[in-house]
N, C-alpha and C positions, 0 to 999 in steps of 0.2 A: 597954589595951583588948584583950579577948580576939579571938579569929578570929572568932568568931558575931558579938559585936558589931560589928566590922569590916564586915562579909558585910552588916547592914543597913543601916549608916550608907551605906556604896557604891549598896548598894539604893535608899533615901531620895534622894542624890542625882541619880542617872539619873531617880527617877518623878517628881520635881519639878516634870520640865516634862509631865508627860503630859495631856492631855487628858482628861475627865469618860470614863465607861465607856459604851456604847452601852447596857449592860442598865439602866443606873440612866435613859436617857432611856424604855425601855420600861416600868420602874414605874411611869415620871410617867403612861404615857398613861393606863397601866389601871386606876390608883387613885381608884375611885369608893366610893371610902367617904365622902369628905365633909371628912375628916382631913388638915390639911396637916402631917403629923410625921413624920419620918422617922429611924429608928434606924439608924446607918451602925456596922457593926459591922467592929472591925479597917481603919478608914478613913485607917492610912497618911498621907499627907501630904496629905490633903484635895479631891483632886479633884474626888472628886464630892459633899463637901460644897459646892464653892463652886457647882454643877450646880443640888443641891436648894436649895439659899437666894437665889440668885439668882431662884428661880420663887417665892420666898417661903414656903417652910415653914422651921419649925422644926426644925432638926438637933441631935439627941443621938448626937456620935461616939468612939469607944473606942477604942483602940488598945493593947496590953498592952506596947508600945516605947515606951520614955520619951523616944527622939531623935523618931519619929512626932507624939506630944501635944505636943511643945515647939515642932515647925514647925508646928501649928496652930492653936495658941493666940499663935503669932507672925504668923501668916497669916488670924487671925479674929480679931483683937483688937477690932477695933472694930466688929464683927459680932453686933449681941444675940440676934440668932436662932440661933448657934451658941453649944452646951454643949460641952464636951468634958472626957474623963476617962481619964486611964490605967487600964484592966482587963481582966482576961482575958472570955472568953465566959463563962466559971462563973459569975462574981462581979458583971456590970453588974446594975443595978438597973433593967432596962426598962420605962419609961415606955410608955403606952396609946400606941399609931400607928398613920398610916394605911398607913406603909412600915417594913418591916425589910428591909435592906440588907447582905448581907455578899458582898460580889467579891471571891471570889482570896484570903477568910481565914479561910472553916469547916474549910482545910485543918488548921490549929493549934488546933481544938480539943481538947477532951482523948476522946481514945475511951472511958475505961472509965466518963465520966460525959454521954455525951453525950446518954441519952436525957433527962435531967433539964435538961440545958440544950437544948435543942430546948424540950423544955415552956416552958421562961422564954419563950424568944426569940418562939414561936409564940402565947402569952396577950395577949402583949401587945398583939397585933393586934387591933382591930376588925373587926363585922359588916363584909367586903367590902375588908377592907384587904388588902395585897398584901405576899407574898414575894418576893425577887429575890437570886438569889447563886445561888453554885460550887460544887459539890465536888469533890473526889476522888476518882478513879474505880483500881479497884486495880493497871489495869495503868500506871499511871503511875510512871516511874522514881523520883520519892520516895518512894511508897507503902513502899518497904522500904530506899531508899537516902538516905535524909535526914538530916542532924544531929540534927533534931529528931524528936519522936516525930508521924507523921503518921495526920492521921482519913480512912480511905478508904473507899468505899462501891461496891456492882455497885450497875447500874440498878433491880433489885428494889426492893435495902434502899434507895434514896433513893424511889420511887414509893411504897412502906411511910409514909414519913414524912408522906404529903401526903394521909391519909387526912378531914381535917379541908376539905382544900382544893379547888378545881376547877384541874388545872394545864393552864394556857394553852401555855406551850412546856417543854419539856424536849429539849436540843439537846444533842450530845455529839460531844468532840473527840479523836482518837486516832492523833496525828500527829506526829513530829520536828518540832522546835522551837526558838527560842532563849528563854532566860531574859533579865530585864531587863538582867542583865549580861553576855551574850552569848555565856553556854554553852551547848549541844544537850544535849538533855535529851527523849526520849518524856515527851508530854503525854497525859494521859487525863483529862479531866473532864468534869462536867455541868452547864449551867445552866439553872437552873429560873425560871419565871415564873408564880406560880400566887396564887391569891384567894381569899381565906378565905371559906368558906360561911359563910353568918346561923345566927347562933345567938340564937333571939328569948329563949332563957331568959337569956342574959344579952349584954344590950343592951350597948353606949358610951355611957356619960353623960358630958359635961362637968364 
């Protein structure tokens, strides 16, 4: 097992016990689409899958970690309202929803293709369905100090994004910090809450 994969198995186990995200209880409220579906993007060990399926929608969650989809497909076995899939953001295959869900992992996606995956992520929503999730903001110490290659964004380029949408809150954090495994770390990011405007030329059908 190499160091990165180490770094998330430790990960994995510290969020085990975490409790559902508070943004994923404010999707719930605002989602008047109609739609009980929700696309949990990068959903880790399932927190806030077991959130939205306990209120009774349908969860399609990804995770591009093979330790992540093996605790959840251990942890949702007998759950028929949860799907789950190991994939990156590129590659899911996004099902029509009345929720797309990403907390804490549009940080991993790939920057040099992310306006094409934005488009994925964003079609799939219905008249009136809701965004909810994080980014990256670029004074945040991953932004250039991370193993991995990280997607970051100024307030601009994320309110750019949301041309399509009506955004409800957009709150931002910019403070020392601990990670889940207990190192300090400057935090910079943003979370957004926003609603896809009607688009009557092309409706949701069943």
């Amino acid at each position: 097992m190499d160091n990165r994969e180490e770094l998330w198995r430790r990960y994995y186990e510290r969020a085990l016990g975490r409790n559902h995200n508070q943004l994923a209880e404010r999707a719930f409220e605002i989602n008047q689409s109609g739609v009980e579906i929700v696309v949990d993007c990068g959903c880790g060990t399932g927190s806030d899958i077991q959130f939205f399926s306990n209120l009774g929608y349908r969860v399609h969650g990804f995770d591009i970690n093979a330790d992540a989809i093996a605790l959840c497909r251990q942890r949702f076995s007998e759950n028929p309202q949860v799907e789950l899939m190991q994939s990156s953001f590129e590659h899911f295959d996004y099902p029509a929803a009345g929720i797309v869900y990403a907390s804490n992992s549009l940080y991993f996606s790939l920057p040099d293709v992310f306006q094409d995956t934005w488009a994925h992520m964003t079609d799939c929503l219905v008249n009136r369905g809701v965004f909810a999730g994080d980014f990256m903001g670029v004074e945040d110490d991953w932004a250039t100090g991370h193993h991995q290659v990280i997607n970051a964004f100024t307030r601009d380029e994320i309110q750019a994004l949301f041309h399509d949408f009506e955004i409800i809150e957009l709150s931002e954090r910019n403070e020392m910090g601990s990670t889940v495994l207990g190192k300090q770390k400057r935090w910079h990011t943003y979370s957004v809450l926003a609603v896809k405007k009607e688009n009557r030329s092309h409706p949701f059908i069943f």
